[in-house]
N, C-alpha and C positions, 0 to 999 in steps of 0.2 A: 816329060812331066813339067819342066822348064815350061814349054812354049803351051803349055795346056793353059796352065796356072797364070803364062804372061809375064814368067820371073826375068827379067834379064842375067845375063852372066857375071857382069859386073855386079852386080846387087846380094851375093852369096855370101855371106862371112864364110861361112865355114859348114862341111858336112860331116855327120858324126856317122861311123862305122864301124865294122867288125875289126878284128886283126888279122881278118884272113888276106892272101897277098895279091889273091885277084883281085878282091876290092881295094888293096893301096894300090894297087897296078892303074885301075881302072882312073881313080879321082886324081891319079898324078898324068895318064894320058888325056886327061879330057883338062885339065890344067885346073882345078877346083881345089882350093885349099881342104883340107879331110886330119879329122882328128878321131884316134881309137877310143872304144867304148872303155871307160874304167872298168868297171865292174866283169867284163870280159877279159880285161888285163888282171884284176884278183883273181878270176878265176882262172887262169892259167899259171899264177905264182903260185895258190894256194894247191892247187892237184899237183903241179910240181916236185913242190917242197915237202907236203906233208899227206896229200889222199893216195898221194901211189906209194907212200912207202910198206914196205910187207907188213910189219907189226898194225899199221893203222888201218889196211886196206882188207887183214883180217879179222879186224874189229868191224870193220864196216860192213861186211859179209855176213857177219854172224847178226847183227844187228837188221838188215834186212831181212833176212831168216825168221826173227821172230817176230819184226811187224809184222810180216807176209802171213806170216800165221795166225795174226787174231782180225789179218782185215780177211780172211779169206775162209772164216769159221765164226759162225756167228756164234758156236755152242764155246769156242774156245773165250771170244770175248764176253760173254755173259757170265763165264767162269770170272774172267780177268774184274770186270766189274763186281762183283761178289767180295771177291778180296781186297777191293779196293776198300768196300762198304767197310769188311769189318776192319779194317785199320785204321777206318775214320779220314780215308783219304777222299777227295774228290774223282769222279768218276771220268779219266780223263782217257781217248786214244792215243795210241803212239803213231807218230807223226811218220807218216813216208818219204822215202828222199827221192830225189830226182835227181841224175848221174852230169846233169850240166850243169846244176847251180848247187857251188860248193855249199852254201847257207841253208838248203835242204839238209844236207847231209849234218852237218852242224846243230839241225833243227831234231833229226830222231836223235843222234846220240845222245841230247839232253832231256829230251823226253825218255829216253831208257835211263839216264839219270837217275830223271825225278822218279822214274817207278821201282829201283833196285830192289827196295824193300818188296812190295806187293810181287816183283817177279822170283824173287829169293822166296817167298811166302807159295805162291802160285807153282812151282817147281817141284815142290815137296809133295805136293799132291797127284799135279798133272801132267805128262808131259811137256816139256818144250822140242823143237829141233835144234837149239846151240843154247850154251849157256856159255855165262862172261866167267873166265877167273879171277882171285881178286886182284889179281896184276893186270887184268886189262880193263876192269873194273876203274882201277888206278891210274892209268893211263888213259880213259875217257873223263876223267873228271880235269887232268893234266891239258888235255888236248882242249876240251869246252872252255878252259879258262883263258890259254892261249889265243883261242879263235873269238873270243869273243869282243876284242875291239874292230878286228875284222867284219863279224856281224853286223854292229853297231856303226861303221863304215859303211856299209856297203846297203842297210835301210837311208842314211841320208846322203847316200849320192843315186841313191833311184829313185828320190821324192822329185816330186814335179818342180819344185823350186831350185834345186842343185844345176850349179852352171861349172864351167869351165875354171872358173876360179880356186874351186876346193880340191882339183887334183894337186899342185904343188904341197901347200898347205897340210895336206891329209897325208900324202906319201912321208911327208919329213915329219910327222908327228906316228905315222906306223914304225918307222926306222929308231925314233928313240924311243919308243916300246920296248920293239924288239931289243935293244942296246941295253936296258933295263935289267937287272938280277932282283929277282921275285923268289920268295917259296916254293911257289906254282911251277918252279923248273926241272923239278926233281922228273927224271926219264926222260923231258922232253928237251932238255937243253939245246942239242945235237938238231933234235930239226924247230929250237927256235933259231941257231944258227943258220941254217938249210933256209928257214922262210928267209931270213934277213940276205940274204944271196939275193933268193929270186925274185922277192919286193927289187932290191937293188937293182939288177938285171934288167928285172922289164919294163921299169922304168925311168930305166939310165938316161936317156932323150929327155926330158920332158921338161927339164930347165932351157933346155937350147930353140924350144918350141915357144915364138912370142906370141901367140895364139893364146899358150896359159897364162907365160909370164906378165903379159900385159894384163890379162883379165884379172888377175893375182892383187895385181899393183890398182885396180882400178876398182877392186873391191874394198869398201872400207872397214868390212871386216879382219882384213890382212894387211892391204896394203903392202909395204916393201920387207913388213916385218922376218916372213919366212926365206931372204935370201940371204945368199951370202953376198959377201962385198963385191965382188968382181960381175957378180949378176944384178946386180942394185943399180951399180953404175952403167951399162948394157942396157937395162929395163928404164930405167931415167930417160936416156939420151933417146930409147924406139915413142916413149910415151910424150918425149916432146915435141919431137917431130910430128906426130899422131895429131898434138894441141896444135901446132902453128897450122897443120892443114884446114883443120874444123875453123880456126879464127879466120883466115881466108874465106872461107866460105861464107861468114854469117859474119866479119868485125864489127859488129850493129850491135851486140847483146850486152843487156845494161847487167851490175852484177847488182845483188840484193843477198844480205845474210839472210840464212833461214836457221831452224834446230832440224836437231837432226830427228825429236820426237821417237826414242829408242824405246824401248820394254826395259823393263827392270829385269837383271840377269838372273838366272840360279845358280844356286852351290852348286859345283858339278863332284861327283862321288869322286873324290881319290882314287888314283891310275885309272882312270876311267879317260875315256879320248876326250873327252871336253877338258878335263883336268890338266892335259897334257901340252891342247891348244894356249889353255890359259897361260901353264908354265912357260911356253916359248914366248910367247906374247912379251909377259912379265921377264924377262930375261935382255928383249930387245929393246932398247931405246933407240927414239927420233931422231936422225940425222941430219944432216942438209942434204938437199939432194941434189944429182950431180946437172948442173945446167950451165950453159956456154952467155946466158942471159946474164947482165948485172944487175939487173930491178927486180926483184921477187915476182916472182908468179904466180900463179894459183895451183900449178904442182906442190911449190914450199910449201906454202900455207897449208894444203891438203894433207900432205907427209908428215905436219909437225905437228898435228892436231890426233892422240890418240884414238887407236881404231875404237869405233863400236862395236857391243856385245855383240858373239856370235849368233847368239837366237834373234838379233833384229833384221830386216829385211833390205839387204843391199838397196834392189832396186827402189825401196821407199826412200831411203836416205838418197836416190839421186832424184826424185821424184821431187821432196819438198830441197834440196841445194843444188838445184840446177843455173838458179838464176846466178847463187852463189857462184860457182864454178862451171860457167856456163861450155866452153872448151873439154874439159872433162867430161863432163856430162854426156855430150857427144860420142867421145870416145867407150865411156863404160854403155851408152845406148848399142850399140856394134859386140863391145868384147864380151860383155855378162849376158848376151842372149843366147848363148852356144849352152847348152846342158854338155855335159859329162858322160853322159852313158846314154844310149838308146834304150831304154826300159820303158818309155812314153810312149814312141814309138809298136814297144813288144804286145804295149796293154790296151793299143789301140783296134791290134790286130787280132786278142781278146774280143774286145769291143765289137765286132764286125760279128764274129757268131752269135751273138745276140739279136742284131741287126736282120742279120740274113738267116736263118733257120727253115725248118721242115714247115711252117705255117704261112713263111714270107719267100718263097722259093721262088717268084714271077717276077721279084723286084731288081728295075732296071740296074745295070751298072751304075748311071751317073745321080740314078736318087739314093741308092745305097752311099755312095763317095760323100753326095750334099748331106743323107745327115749325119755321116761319122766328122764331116767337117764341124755340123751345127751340134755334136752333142762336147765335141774335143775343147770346141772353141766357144762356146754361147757362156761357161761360166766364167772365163776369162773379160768378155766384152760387157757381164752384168757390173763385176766388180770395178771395173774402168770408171764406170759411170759412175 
């Protein structure tokens, strides 16, 4: 695909993959820098920790049981909307899960939530095949509450704009979550303990990996704020070395202040993951940062200039202070273009059945490829302009 495309080898930051070990195998014998998919890493803590344990996995069961039953009777849902009517509830389905993505599964148990009442109403009349007790009842509202900074994670690290930079960041604001005593712990303590393991666990690596950490430090949403000292100094000395190459290259670039032209932030809801960012944020103050230089650089300067909100767009902020920080600028052009998860990737391949179907079935290989290339990438190259 390389030589199709015209890529050189040298030219690759980095390829994103699964965790399976044929593919680390594969991108470590072909010598290609390779980073795992997040999202496939929650999803291996989160079944881990909490989908395979008996008490939740027999909630989960039962819970299929009775989607399965009103998507698979029309007479049964037409009952279930009926009593939706007279409760004055909106007339909503219950959501199916899908056994690989944990936020499926996540996604019925609170849809059986929201319908307690209407299925406790629905029950007395008509059959069901399982019913909740109110201890498991209790235990799905425990569980939803728990999962849901998880949730809320894991829709924006599979947005199209999530890069490589919001793994550190993200993981160290799940970890003091979990570290948190809430109400909401009552049954579930034991596997918010359990998560907090296998968060840790599976992503024990990922400070050692300058693939993030520079991306990290190169976002000016974070910047060096989510490390620890011994990692700051580490991340400093790779990112300088990183600047003296790029000035090599180009020592011609004039600097010019620009703003950075942010959005105005919002309140983020209390213990809510934004909240939490914020907290660390607010917690960390600017340092000097570690350089072997004696004349300030454009590292200092960048480091000791508070991050911007999280809702504003990295790459805009290098876009109008590149002239500023022209060496950096370089550097985040390379490290903030890697995503985080392959979910782009997943919905591209989505994309293709659309493309190719039962009406376009004569369509060559290389015009199918040209327009998934020109539908992927034509809204990228409008907004350039």
């Amino acid at each position: 695909m390389f030589q199709t495309w015209h890529i050189p080898k040298d030219k690759i930051h980095v390829i994103l993959r699964d965790n399976a070990r044929n593919m680390v195998k594969a991108m470590t014998d072909a010598g290609l820098p390779s980073l795992g998919c997040m999202a496939h890493t929650l999803q291996l803590a989160i079944h881990e920790a909490v989908l395979s344990q008996r008490s939740v996995s027999d909630i989960i069961a039962k819970g299929r049981r009775i989607v399965g039953h009103f998507r698979h009777s029309p007479l049964a849902y037409a009952r279930l909307q009926s009593v939706q009517k007279q409760l004055g509830q909106p007339s909503k389905r219950l959501q199916q899960d899908v056994s690989t993505r944990w936020n499926s599964t996540y996604y019925m148990l609170h849809s059986l939530l929201e319908q307690k009442r209407v299925l406790g109403v629905y029950a007395a009349d008509f059959e069901l095949p399982a019913t909740f007790t109110s201890s498991q009842w209790e235990l799905i509202e425990n569980m939803t509450t728990l999962l849901e900074p998880f949730e809320e994670l894991t829709k924006e690290i599979c947005s199209s704009t999530a890069s490589a930079a919001d793994v550190i960041p993200s993981v160290m604001v799940l970890k003091r979550i979990l570290t948190k005593e809430t109400a909401a712990d009552h049954g579930v303590k034991t596997t918010k303990d359990t998560l907090l393991e296998a968060v840790t666990k599976r992503f024990a690596d990922i400070e050692e990996e300058p693939l993030y950490s520079l991306a990290t430090v190169i976002d000016p949403r974070y910047k060096d704020r989510f490390y620890s000292e011994g990692l700051k100094t580490k991340t400093h000395r790779l990112l300088l070395g990183l600047m003296t190459e790029a000035a090599q290259r180009d020592p011609n670039q004039e600097h010019e202040a620009n703003s950075t032209g942010e959005p105005a932030e919002k309140v983020p809801r209390p213990g809510s993951l934004s909240s939490i960012f914020g907290e660390i944020l607010a917690e960390e103050t600017p340092q000097q940062a570690h350089t072997d230089s004696p004349t300030p650089s454009e590292m200092i300067i960048y480091l000791s200039e508070p991050p911007i909100s999280r809702g504003a767009s990295s790459l805009e902020y290098w876009k109008t202070n590149k002239e500023r920080f022209p060496d950096l600028a370089k550097v985040a052009r390379a490290y903030l273009s890697a995503p985080c998860t392959n979910v782009e990737s997943e919905r591209l391949f989505s994309a293709a059945s659309n493309i190719v179907d039962e009406h376009r079935n004569r369509l060559m290989t290389e015009k199918a490829e040209m327009l998934l290339f020109i539908k992927k990438n034509l809204p990228t190259m409008l907004t350039n302009k």
